[in-house]
C-alpha positions as CSV (number, residue, x, y, z in Angstrom):
1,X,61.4,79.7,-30.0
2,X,62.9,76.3,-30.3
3,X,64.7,74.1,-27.2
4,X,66.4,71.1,-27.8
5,X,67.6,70.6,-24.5
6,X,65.9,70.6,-21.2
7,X,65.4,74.4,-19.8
8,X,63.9,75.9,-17.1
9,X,60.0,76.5,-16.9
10,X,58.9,78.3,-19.4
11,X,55.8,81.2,-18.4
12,X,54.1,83.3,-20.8
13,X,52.1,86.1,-20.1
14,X,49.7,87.8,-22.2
15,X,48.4,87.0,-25.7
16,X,51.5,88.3,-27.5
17,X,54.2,85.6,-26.2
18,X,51.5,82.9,-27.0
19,X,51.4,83.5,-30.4
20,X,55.3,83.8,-30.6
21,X,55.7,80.6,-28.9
22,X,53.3,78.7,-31.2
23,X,54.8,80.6,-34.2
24,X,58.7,79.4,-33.5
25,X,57.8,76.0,-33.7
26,X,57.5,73.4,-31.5
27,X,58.9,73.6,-27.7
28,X,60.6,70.8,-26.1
29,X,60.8,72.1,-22.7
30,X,59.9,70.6,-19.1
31,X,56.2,72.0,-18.6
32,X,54.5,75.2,-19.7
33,X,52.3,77.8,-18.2
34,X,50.0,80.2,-19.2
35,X,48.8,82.9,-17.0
36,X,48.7,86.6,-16.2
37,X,50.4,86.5,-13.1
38,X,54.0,84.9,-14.3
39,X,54.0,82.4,-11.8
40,X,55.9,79.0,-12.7
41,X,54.1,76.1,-13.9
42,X,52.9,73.2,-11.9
43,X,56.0,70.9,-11.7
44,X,53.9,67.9,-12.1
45,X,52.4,69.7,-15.4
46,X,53.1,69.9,-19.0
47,X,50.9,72.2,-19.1
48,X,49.0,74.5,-16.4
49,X,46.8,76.7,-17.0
50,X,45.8,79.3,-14.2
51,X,43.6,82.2,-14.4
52,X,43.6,82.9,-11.0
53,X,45.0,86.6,-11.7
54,X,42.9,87.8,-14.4
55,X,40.1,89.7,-13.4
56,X,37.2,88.7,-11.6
57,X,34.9,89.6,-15.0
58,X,37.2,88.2,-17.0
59,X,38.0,84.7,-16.3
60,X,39.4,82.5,-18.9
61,X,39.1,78.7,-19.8
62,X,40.1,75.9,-21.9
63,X,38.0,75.8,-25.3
64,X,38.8,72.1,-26.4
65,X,38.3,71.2,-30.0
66,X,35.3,71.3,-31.3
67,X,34.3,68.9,-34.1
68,X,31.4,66.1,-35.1
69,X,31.8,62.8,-34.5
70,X,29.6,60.5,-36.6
71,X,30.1,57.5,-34.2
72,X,31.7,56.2,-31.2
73,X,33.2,53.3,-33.2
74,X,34.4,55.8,-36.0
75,X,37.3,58.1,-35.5
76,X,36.8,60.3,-38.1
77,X,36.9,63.5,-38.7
78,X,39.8,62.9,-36.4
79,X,42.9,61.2,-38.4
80,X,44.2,58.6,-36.1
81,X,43.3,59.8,-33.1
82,X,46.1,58.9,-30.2
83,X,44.9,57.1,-27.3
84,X,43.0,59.7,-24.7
85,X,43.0,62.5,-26.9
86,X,40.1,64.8,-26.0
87,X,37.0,66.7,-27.8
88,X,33.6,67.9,-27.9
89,X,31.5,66.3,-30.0
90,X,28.7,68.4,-31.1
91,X,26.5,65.9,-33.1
92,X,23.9,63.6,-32.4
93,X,24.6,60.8,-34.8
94,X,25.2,57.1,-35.1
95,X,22.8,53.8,-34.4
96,X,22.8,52.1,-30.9
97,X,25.2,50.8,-29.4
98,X,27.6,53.2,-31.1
99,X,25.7,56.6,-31.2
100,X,27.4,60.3,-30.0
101,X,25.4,63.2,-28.3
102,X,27.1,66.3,-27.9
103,X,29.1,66.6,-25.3
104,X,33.0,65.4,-24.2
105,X,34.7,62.4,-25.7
106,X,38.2,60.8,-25.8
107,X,39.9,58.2,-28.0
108,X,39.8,54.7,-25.9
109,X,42.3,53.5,-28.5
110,X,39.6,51.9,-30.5
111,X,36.2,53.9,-29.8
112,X,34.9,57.2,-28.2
113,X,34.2,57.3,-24.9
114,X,31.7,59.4,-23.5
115,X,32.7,61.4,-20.4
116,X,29.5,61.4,-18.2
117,X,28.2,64.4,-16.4
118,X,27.8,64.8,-12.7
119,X,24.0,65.6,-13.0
120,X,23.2,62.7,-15.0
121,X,25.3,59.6,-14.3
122,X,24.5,57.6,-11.6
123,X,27.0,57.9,-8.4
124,X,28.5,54.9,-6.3
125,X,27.9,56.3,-3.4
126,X,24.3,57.6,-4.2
127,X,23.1,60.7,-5.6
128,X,21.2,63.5,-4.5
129,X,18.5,65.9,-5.9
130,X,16.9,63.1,-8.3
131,X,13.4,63.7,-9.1
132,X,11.4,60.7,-9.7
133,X,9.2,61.8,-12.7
134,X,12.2,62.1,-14.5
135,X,15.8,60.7,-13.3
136,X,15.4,57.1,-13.7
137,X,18.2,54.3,-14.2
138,X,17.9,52.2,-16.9
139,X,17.8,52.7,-21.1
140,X,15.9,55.3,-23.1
141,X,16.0,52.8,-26.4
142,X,14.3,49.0,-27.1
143,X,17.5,47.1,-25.5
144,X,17.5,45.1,-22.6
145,X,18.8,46.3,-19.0
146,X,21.3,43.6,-17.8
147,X,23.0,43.6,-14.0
148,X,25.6,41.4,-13.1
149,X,28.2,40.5,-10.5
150,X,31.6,39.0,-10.9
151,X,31.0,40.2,-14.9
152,X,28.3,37.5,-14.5
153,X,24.7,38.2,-15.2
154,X,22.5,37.9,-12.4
155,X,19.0,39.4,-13.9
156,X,17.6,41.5,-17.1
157,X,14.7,43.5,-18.1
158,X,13.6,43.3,-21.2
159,X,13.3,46.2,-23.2
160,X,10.8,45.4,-25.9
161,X,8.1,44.0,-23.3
162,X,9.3,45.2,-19.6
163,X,9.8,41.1,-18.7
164,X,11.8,40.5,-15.6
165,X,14.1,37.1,-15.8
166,X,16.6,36.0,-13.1
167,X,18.6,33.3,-14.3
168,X,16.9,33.4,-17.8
169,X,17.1,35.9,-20.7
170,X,13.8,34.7,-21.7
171,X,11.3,35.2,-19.2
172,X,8.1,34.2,-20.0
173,X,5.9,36.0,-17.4
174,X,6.0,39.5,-16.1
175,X,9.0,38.0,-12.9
176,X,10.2,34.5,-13.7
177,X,12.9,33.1,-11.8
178,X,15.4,29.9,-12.6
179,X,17.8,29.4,-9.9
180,X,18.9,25.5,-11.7
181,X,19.9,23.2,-9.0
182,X,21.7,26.1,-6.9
183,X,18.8,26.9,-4.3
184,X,15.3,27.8,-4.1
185,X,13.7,30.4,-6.5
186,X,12.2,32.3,-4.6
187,X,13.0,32.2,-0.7
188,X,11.0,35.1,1.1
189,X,10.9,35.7,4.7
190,X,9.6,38.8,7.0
191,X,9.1,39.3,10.4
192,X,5.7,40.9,10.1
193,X,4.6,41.0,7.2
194,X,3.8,38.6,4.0
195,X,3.6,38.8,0.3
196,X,1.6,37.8,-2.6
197,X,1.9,37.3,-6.2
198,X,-1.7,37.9,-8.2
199,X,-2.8,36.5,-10.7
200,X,-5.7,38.6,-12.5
201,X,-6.4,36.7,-15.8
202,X,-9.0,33.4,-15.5
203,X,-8.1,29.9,-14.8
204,X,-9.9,26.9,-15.8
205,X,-9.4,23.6,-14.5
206,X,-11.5,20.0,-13.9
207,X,-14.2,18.0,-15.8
208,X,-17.0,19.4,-16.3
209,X,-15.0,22.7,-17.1
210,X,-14.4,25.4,-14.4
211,X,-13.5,29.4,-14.1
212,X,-12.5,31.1,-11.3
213,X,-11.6,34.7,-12.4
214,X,-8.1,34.9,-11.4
215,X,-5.6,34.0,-8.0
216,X,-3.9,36.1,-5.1
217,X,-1.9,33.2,-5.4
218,X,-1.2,31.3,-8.5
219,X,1.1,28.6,-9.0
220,X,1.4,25.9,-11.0
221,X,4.3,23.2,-11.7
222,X,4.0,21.1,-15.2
223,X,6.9,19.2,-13.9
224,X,6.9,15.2,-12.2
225,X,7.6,14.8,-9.2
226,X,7.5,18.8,-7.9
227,X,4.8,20.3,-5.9
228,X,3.3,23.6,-6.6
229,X,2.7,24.7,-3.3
230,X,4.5,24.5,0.2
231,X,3.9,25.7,3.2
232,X,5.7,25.0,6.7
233,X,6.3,26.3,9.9
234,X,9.4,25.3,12.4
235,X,10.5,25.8,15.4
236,X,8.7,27.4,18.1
237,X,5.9,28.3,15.6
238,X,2.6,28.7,17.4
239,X,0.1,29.0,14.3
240,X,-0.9,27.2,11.6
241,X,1.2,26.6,8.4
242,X,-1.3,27.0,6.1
243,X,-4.5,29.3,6.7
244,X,-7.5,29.8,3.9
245,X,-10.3,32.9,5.0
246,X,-13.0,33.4,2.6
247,X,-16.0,35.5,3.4
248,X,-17.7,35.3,0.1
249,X,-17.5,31.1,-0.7
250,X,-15.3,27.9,0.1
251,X,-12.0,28.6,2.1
252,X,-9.9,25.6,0.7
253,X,-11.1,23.8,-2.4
254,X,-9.1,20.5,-3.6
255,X,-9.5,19.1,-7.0
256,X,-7.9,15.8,-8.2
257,X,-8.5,14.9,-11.9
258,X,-7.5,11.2,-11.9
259,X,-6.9,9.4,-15.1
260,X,-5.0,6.8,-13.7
261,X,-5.6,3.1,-13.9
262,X,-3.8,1.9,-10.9
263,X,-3.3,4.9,-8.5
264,X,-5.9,6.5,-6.1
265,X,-5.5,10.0,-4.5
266,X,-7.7,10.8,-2.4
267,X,-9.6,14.4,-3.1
268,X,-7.7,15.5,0.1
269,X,-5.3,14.4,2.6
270,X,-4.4,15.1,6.1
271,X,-1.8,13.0,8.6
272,X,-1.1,13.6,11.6
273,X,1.7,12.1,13.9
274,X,2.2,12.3,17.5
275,X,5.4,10.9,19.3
276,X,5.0,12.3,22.7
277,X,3.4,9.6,24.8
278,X,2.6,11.3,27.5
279,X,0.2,13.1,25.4
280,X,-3.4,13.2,26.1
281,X,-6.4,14.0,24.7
282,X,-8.1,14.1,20.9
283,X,-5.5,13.4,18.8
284,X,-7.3,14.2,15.3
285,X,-5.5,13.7,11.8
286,X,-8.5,15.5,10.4
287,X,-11.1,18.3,11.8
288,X,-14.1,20.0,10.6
289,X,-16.5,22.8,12.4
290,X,-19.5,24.1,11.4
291,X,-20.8,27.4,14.0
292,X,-23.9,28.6,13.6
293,X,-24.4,29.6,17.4
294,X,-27.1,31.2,19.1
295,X,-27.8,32.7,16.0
296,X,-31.8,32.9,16.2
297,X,-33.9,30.8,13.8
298,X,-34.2,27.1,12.2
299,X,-34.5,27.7,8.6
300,X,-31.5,25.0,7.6
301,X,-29.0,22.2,9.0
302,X,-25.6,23.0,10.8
303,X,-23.5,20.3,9.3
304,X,-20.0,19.3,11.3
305,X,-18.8,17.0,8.4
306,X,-20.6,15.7,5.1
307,X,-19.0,13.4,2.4
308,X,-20.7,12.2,-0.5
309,X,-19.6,9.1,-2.6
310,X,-21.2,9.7,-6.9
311,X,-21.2,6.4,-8.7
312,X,-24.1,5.3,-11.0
313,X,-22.0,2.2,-11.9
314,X,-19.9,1.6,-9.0
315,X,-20.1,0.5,-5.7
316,X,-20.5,3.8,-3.5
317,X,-20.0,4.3,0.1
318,X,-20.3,7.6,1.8
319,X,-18.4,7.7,4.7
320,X,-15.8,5.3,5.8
321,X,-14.4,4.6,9.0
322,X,-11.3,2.2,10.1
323,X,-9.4,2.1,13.3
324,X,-6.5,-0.2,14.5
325,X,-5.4,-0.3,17.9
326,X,-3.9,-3.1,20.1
327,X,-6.3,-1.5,22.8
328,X,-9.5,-2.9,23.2
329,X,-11.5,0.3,22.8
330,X,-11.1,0.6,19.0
331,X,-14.3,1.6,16.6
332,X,-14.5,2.1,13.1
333,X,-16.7,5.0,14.0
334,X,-18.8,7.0,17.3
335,X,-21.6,9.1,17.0
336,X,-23.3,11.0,19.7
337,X,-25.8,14.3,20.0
338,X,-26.1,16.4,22.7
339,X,-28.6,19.8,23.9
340,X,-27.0,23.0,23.6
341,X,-26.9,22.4,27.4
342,X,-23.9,19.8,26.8
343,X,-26.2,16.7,28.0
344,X,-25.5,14.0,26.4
345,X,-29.0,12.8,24.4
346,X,-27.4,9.1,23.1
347,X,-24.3,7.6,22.0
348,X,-23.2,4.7,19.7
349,X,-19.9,3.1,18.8
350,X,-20.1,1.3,15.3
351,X,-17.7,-1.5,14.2
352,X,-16.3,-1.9,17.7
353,X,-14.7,-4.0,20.3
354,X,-15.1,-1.6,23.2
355,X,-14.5,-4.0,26.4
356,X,-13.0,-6.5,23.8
357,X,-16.5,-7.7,22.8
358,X,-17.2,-7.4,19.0
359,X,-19.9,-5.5,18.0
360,X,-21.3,-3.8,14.7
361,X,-23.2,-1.1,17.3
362,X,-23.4,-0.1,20.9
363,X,-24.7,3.0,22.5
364,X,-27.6,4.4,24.4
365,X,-31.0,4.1,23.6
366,X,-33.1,1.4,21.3
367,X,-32.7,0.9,17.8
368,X,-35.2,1.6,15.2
369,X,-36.6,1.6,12.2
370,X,-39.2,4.3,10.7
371,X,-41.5,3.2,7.8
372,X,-43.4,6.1,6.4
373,X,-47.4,4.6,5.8
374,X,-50.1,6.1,3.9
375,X,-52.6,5.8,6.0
376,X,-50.8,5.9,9.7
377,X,-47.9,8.7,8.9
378,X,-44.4,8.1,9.6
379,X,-44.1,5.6,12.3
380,X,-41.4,3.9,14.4
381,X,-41.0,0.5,15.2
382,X,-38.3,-0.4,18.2
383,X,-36.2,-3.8,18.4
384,X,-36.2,-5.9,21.4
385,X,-33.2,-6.0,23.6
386,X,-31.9,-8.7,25.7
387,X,-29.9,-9.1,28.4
388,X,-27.7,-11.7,26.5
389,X,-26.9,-12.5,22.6
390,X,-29.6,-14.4,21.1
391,X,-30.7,-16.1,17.7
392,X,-34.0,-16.4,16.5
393,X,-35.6,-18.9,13.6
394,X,-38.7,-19.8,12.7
395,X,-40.9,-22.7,11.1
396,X,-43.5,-25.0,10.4
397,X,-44.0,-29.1,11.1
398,X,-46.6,-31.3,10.5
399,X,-47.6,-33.7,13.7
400,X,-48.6,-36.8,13.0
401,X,-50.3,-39.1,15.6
402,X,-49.3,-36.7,18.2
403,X,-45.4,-37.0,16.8
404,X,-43.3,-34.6,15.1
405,X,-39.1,-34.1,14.4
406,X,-37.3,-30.9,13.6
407,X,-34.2,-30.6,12.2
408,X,-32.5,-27.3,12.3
409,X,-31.3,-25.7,9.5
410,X,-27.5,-27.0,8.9
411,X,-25.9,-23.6,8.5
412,X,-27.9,-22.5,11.7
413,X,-26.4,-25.4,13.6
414,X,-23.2,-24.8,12.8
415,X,-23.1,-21.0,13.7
416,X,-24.6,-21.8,17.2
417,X,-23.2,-23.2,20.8
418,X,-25.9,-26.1,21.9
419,X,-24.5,-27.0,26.1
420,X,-26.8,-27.9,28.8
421,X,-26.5,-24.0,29.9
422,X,-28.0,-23.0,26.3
423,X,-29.9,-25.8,25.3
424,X,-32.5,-25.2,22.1
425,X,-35.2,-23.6,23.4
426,X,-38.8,-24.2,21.7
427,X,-41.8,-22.4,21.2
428,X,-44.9,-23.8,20.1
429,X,-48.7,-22.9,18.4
430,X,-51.1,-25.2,17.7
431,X,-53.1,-24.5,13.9
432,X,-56.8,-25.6,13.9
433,X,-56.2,-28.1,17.1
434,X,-58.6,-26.8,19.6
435,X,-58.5,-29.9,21.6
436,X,-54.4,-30.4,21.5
437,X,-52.7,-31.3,24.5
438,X,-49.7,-29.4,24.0
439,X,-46.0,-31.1,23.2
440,X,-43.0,-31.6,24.9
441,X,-39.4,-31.5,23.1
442,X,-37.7,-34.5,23.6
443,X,-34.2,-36.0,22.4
444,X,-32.9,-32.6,21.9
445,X,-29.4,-32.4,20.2
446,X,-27.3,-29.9,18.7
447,X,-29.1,-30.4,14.9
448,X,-32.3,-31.2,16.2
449,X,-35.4,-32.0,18.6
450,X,-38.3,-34.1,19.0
451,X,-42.3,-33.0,19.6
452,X,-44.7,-34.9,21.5
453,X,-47.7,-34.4,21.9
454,X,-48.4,-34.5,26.3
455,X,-50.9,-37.0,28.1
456,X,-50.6,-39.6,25.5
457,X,-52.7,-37.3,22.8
458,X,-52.4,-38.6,19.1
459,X,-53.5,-35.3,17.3
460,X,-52.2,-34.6,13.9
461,X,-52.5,-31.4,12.0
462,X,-49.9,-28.3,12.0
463,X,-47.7,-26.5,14.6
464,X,-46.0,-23.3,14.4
465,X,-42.7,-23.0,16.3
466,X,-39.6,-20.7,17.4
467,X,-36.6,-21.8,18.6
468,X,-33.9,-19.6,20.7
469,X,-30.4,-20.5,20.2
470,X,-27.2,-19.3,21.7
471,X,-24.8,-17.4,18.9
472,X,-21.1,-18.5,18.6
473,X,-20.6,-15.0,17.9
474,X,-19.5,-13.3,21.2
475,X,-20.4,-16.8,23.2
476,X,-18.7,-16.3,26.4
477,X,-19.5,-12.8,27.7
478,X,-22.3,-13.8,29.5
479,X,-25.6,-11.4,30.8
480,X,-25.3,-7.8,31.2
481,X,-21.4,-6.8,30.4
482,X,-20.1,-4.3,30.6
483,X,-21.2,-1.3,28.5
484,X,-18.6,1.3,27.2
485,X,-19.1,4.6,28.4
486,X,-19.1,7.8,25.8
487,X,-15.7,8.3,23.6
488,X,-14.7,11.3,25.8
489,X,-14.1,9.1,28.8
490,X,-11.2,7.1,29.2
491,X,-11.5,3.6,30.6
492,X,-9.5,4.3,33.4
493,X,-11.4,7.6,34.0
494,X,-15.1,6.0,34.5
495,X,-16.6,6.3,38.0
496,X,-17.2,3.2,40.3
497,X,-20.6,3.7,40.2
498,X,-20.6,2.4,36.3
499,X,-18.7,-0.9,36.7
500,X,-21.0,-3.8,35.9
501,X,-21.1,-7.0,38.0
502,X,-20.1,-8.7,34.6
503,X,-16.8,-8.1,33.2
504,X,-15.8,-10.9,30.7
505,X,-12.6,-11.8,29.9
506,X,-11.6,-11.0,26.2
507,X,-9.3,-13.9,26.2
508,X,-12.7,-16.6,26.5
509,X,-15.0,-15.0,24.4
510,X,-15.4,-16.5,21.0
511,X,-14.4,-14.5,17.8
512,X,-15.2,-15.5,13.9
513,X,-11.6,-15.8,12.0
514,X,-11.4,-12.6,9.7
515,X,-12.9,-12.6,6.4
516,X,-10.1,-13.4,4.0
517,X,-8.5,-15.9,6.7
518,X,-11.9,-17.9,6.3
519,X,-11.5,-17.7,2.2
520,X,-8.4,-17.4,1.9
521,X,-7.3,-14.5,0.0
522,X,-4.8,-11.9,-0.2
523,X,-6.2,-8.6,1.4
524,X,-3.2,-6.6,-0.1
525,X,-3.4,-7.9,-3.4
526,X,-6.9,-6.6,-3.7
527,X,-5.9,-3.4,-2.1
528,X,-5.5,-0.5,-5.2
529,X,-2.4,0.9,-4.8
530,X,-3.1,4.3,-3.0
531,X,-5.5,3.0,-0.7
532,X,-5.5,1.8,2.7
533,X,-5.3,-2.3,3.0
534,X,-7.9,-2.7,5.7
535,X,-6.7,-5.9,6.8
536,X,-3.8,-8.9,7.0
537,X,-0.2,-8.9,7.5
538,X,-0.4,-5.2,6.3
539,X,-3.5,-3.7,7.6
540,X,-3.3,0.0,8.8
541,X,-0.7,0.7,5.9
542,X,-0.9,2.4,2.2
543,X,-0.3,0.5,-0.7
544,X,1.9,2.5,-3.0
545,X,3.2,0.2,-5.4
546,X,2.8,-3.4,-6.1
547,X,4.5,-4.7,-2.7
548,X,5.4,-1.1,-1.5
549,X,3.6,-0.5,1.9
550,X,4.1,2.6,4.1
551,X,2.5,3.8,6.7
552,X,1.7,7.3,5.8
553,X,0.5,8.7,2.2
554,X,3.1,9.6,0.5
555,X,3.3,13.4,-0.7
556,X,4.3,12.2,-4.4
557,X,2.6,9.7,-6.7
558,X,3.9,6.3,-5.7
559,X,6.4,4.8,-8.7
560,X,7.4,8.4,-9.8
C-alpha cells in the first residue's frame, strides 16, 4: 500500500496487515500504529507501538537490530549509519577508549554511543542499593580518573599507581597538592577534631647522621624563603598554638645545620611581645619545667633549664644572660633556691644595677669558694664582707734609718678616689725588727705615702704593708645601701620594714664609661649578623644584615 499524500492514521492489527504494509512499499503517511486493539496512534508518534491488549501471557516488544560492532569509532557493519540510529551490539571488541560491550548503542554522527543502564551508571541525584564490595565509581582499565568543573580539571587519580594530584597530573606522593599562587594548599579546619598526615618510611637528617623511623607529621619545604610548618591560633583562642606530648622521649626537638659564614640561627627561638601596660606579672619570652614532685627517692637531679655550649676551638659560654631596661632593676640574670616548703634558702642577682648601683653579684648569703684537698676533704673558704666597697693591695719596702716611701702602683691610683673622707689607709709588719718602734705614714697623697719610724727610732730592715683604698667604681653609695629584695617582689611592693637608712642617689654615684666607649669601637660592627648586639647605639636589637637592625628575630634568614 503506497500514499503519496497525507492520510489519516493508519492502524494495523494482527500479523497479516503488517506484512502487507511492508510488502507494498514504503508508506508516507502521518504516524503508524501497531496493536491488537485498533486504537489510533499516538498523534505525536511516527510510530506507537502498544501492546496493552494482547494478552497478559503474551506481551510483545520491540526486538531492535541486532548486529556486532567492532568499535565505537567504527561504523561498520552498519553502512553509513544516520545520526541516532539505534542497535544492540552484541560484541565485546575494540581497544580503550573506543571499545563496545554488548548492550544498546546509537550513531552520535561520528561514534557509538553507549546507552548506560539504570543499575550501573551512576545517578545525579544519588543512587540506591550499591554494595560496596562491588559498585564503585571510577575505571576498570590502567587510565587515569579525571574530575573537573567548568570543563576544567580540578584533580586526577592515577591509574597505573593510585597517585592523587590536585592541581598536577604528576603527583609525586600518594596526595600532592599545587594550588600556584591562588590560595593555600591545604586549608583544614574542624570544630572538634584534627587531622594528620603520616609518614611511615625513615628520615635522616643532621651531622653526625640521624634516623628517626618515620613522622605523624612530615613536612618538608626545599624552597627559599617558605617555611615548612605553621601553626597559629586567633581570636578568642584559649590554648596553645603549638602542643608536642611524648611519653616515650623528647617532646619538641630543633635541629639547625648551619653552613653559613655570616648568619647565626639560634638552635631555637622564642619571642614574646606584650602591649598591654597594665599588665603585671612574669612576662617570659621563654619557659622550661621540670616536675618530679613528691615522687619518693633521690637517685638523680630535677633540672628546670640546662644549656650546654661544645667548642674545642672556640670560645664557649654556656648560658647567657642580657637585659635592657630604663628601670633601674635590670640583671643579666637571678638565681634563687627554695625548700619544698617555699622558703626562700638565698638569692643572687648577677650583672645588675638593682637600686641603680652596678654590680656583677648581689644576694643573700656569703660567697665562696670550695677547694677539694687530699688530706682535709672538700673544704670551703668564705670571703669577707664589708659594709662599704673596698680595695685591697699589698707589698714590701725596705726602711732605711727608720725612713721609707711607697709609691702606689700607677694603675691602682688611677682607678681609686683619695679625699680626706677616704684617705689611704696603711697597715704595717715589722720582719726581724724585734725592737722597732713602729711607723707613722706621713705626706700621704693620692700616688703615695711616707713611713717613719715613731720616737725618733733609726731601724732599718724590712716592712710588710696593706693599704685600703676607696674604689671609683660605685664611689658615692656610701655604707649599707640598700639591698634589693628577691625578683618576685616589686620595688614598690617591699614592706617598710626593709627600707635601709641609706638610699643613694643613682644620679651621684660613679660609673666606668662602657667598654667600647673607653676603646672605641663599633659594637655593631663586631656583632654577626643574627645575633643580638649587646651594646651601643643599637644594643637590645638583632643584626640581620650588614646595617639591618630589628628588634625581633626575624622568622626568615636575613638577605633572602
Amino acid at each position: 500500500m503506497a500514499v503519496r499524500h497525507p492520510v489519516k492514521p493508519i492502524c494495523m492489527r494482527g500479523p497479516s496487515l503488517l506484512v502487507i504494509g511492508l510488502i507494498a512499499g514504503p508508506t508516507f503517511g502521518q504516524n503508524i500504529g501497531i496493536n491488537a486493539s485498533g486504537a489510533a496512534p499516538d498523534a505525536s508518534a511516527l510510530l506507537d507501538l502498544d501492546a496493552a491488549a494482547h494478552p497478559a501471557n503474551d506481551k510483545k516488544g520491540l526486538l531492535v537490530p541486532r548486529i556486532a560492532l567492532t568499535a565505537a569509532n567504527v561504523a561498520a557493519p552498519v553502512v553509513a549509519p544516520a545520526t541516532s540510529l539505534l542497535v544492540y551490539n552484541t560484541a565485546t571488541a575494540g581497544v580503550v577508549p573506543n571499545n563496545v560491550t554488548p548492550g544498546f548503542y546509537y550513531w552520535g554522527g561520528a561514534s557509538w554511543i553507549r546507552f548506560g543502564t539504570g543499575t550501573t551508571d551512576w545517578s545525579l541525584t544519588g543512587n540506591a542499593g550499591t554494595t560496596p564490595v562491588t559498585n564503585f565509581l571510577g575505571t576498570t582499565d590502567n587510565q587515569d580518573l579525571v574530575v573537573r568543573t567548568n570543563n576544567v580539571e580540578r584533580f586526577r587519580t592515577l591509574g597505573a599507581t593510585g597517585r592523587i594530584g590536585w592541581g598536577t597530573t604528576t603527583p609525586l606522593a600518594p596526595i600532592e597538592v599545587n594550588s600556584g599562587a591562588l590560595a593555600d594548599a591545604i586549608y583544614g579546619h574542624s570544630n572538634n577534631v584534627g587531622g594528620w598526615l603520616g609518614r611511615e618510611t625513615n628520615i635522616t637528617f643532621g651531622v653526625p647522621l640521624q634516623t628517626v623511623q618515620g613522622a605523624g607529621v612530615y613536612a618538608n619545604n626545599p624552597s627559599a624563603g617558605y617555611t615548612s610548618i605553621y601553626s597559629q591560633s586567633t581570636g578568642a583562642a584559649t590554648v596553645a598554638a603549638s602542643i608536642n606530648y611524648s611519653d616515650v622521649w623528647i617532646s619538641s626537638y630543633n635541629y639547625v645545620q648551619n653552613a653559613s659564614g655570616t648568619v647565626n640561627p639560634p638552635g631555637s627561638y622564642s619571642q614574646l611581645n606584650v602591649t598591654n601596660a597594665a599588665l603585671g606579672g612574669d612576662q617570659v619570652g621563654f619557659r622550661a619545667y621540670s616536675g618530679r614532685g613528691a615522687t619518693a627517692g633521690n637517685p638523680g637531679f630535677t633540672i628546670g633549664s640546662s644549656s650546654t655550649a661544645d667548642a674545642a676551638n672556640q670560645d664557649a659560654i654556656g648560658v647567657e644572660g642580657q637585659a635592657f631596661s630604663n628601670s633601674t632593676t635590670r640583671a643579666g640574670g637571678y638565681f634563687e633556691s627554695f625548700n619544698y616548703a617555699g622558703v626562700s634558702q638565698a638569692f643572687a642577682w648577677v650583672g645588675t644595677t638593682v637600686g641603680g648601683i652596678a654590680r656583677k653579684i648581689t644576694g643573700t648569703a656569703a660567697v665562696s669558694e670550695i677547694i677539694p684537698t687530699a688530706d682535709h676533704g672538700r673544704i670551703m673558704l668564705t670571703c669577707p664582707e664589708s659594709p662599704e666597697y673596698w680595695y685591697q693591695d699589698y707589698g714590701t719596702v725596705q726602711l732605711v734609718n727608720g725612713r721609707a716611701h711607697v709609691d702606689l702602683d700607677p694603675i691602682l691610683a688611677d682607678i681609686i678616689m683619695v679625699t680626706p673622707e677616704y684617705p689611704v689607709r696603711v697597715f704595717c709588719t715589722p720582719v726581724d725588727m724585734p725592737a722597732f718602734n713602729g711607723v707613722a705614714q706621713m705626706n700621704r697623697t693620692a700616688t703615695g705615702f711616707d713611713l717613719v719610724e715613731l720616737n725618733g727610732g733609726t731601724h732599718s730592715g724590712t716592712l710588710d704593708y696593706q693599704i685600703v683604698v676607696k674604689p671609683k667604681t660605685g664611689f658615692g653609695e656610701g655604707r649599707f645601701p640598700q639591698a634589693p629584695g628577691p625578683a618576685w617582689l616589686k620595688k614598690e611592693q617591699e614592706p617598710e620594714q626593709a627600707r635601709a637608712a641609706n638610699q643613694p642617689d643613682p644620679d651621684r654615684i660613679f660609673h666606668w664609661p662602657s667598654d667600647h666607649e673607653v676603646y672605641g669601637y663599633d659594637v655593631a660592627k663586631v656583632t654577626p649578623v643574627g645575633s643580638r648586639v649587646p651594646a651601643g647605639r643599637h644594643a637590645g636589637k638583632f643584626k640581620v644584615a650588614e646595617g639591618v637592625f630589628m628588634d625581633h628575630l626575624p622568622a626568615q634568614r636575613p638577605g633572602q
